[in-house]
N, C-alpha and C positions, 0 to 999 in steps of 0.2 A: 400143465406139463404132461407128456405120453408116460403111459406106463412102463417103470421103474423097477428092474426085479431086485429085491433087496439081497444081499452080498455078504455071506456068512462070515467072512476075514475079516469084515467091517462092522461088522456086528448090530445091523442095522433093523431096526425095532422103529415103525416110522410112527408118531405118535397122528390120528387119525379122526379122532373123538373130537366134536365142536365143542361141547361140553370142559373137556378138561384145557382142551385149546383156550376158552374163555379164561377159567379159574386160572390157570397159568402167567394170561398177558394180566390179569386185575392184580396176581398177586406181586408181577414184577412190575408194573404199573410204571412203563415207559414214556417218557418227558423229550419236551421237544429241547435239543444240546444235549441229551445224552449220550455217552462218550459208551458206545454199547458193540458189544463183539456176541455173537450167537456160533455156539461149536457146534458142528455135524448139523446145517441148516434142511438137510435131506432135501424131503418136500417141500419144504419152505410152509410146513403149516404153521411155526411162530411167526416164522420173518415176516408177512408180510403186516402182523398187527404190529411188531415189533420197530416197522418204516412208519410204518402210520403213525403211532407213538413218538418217537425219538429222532424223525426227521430223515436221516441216515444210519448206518450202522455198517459195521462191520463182520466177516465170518468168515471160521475157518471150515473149511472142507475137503478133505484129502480120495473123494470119488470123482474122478476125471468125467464120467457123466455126467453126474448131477450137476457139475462147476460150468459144463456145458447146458446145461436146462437152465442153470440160476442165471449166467448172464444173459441170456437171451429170453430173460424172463424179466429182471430186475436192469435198469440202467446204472452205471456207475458209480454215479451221484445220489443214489440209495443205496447202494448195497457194493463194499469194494470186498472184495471176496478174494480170498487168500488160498490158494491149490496146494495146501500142506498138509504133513501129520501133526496133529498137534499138540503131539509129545518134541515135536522140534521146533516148532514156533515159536517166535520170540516175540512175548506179550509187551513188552516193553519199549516195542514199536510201536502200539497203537496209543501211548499216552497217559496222562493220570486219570486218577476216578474214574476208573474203567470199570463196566458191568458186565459183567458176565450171562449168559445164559446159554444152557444147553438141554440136549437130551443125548447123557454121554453114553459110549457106545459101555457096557456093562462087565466085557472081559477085560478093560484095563481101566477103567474108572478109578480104585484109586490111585495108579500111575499119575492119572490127569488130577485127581485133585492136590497130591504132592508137587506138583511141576507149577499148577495154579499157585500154593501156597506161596511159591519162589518169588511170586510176585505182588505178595499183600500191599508193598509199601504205595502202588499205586491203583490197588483196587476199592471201589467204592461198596461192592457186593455182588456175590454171587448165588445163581439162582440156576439148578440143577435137576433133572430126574433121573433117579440111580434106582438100580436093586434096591428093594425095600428090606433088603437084611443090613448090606452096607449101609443106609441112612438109619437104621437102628444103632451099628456099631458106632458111628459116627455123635450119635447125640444121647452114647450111653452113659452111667453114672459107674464109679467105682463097685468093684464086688457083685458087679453083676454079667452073669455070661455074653451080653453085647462089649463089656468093656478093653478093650486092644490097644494097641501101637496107634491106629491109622485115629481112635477117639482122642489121646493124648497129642498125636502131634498137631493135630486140626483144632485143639481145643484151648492149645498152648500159643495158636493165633487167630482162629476166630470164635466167634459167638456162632454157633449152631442151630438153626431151629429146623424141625421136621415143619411142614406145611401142611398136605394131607398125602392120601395116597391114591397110586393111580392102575387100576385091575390092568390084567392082561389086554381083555376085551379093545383098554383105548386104543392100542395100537395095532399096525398091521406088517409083515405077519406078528399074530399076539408070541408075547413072549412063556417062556414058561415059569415064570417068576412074576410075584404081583411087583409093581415100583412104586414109590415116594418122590414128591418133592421137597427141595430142601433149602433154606437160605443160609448162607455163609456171609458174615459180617465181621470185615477186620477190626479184633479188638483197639489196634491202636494206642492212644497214649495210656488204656486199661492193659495192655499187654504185659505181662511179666517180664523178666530183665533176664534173659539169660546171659550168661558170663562166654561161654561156648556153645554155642549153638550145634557144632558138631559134637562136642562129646554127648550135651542132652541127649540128641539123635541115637547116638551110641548107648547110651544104656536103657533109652525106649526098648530099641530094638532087642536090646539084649533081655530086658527084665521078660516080653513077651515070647523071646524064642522058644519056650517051653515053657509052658503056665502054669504047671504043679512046681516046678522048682520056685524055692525060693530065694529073694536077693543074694543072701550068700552065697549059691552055687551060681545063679545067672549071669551075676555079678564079677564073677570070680576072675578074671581077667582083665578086670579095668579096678578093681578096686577091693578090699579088706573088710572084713568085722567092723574095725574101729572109724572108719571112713564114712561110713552107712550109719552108725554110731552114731558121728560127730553130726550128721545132720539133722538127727533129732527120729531114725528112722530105724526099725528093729529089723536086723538083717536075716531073720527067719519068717520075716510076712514076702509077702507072695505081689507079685508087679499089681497085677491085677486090684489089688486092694489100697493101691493109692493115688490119689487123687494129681491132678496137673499141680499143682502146686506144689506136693510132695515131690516130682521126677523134678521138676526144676528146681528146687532147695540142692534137692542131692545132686546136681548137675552143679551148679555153681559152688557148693561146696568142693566139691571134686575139683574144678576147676582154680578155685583158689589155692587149694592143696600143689596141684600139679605148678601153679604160677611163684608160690614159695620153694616152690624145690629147683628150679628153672634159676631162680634168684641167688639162691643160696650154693649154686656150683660155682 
């Protein structure tokens, strides 16, 4: 392919390194039938172990030149490639046990892993390179300064693992941030039950909107003392200090509250 200037609005970090290019295709270790979509194919330094691998594939890539280098690089029948953003693509097009792989652009990274999440029910796994702070936040434990919103709701459907990490150096231009790769694996029939999905959502967001407050005040608009109480959860501890199991008890409690009272008008 000619040279490609990379494109600040797109946030484009092109990974470069033979090295971490290897460790990457070993660790998603693409099969021939696999049902594989690759985000932001740039230079196509996965895609083309990622044909080799899995026979065809699919990607999205919302830079109108590079969509112009990939097809007249790749034939159709390897590679159908999709001229979108991919915060508005609809994954749900490409089918089930769908794999994921990308190297997502870093200023809306978790936008995309949220929009991904929408489509657990037919994803097989995902297999990403982000900021190495976000893939810290992402596979943090309770009570510790990585621990957020974005590790709860990813946590509350997949299995998280960090992989390793990967220096500025691999990419070009380097970024100024070291990054990680990461694998996401839909919990599935291990998945928790939430009752409402949206209220969980709703007091994620809220228990984190300010992290020195605690439940009772973060809280305090969706819900009471005795409500937080009833779920076995002391409404003067802090979002931060409890675990995915805990926001889903107290979400489903909540939700049963709110479904008695719905009943009882």
């Amino acid at each position: 392919m000619k040279e490609h200037r990379p494109r600040r609005r797109f946030g484009q970090h092109f990974l470069a390194d033979r090295h971490y290019v290897a460790r990457i295709l070993a660790a998603v270790a693409p099969a021939r039938g696999d049902n594989m979509v690759e985000i932001g194919p740039g230079l196509a330094a996965l895609t083309a172990g990622l044909i080799e691998g899995a026979g065809t594939i699919a990607a999205v890539e919302i830079d109108r030149d590079l969509v112009a280098k990939l097809r007249a690089e790749y034939a159709p029948s390897a590679l159908a490639l999709h001229e979108d953003d991919v915060l508005e693509f609809d994954f749900a097009t490409l089918g089930p046990n769908l794999r994921v792989v990308g190297n997502l652009p870093y200023n809306i990274s978790s936008p995309i892993l949220f929009r991904l999440a929408q489509y657990e029910t037919q994803l097989r796994d995902i297999h990403v390179m982000l900021q190495k702070e976000v893939v810290l936040r992402m596979a943090a434990e309770p009570a510790t300064p990585d621990y957020g919103r974005l590790t709860v709701m990813l946590k509350a459907r997949f299995a998280v693992a960090r992989l390793f990490n990967i220096p500025p150096g691999a990419f070009s231009p380097p970024p100024k941030v070291d990054s990680a790769f990461v694998r996401l694996t839909p919990l599935r029939d291990a998945r928790p039950v939430q009752d409402d999905p949206a209220l969980f959502e709703a007091i994620v967001k809220a228990a984190f909107g300010q992290r020195r407050k605690t439940l009772r005040n973060a809280l305090s608009a969706l819900c009471d003392d005795a409500a937080i109480r009833a779920a076995g959860i002391d409404p003067s501890a802090r979002g931060e200090t409890l675990s995915v199991a805990d926001f889903i008890r107290l979400a489903n409690a909540l939700a049963g509250t709110e479904t008695r009272r719905k009943a009882a008008r």
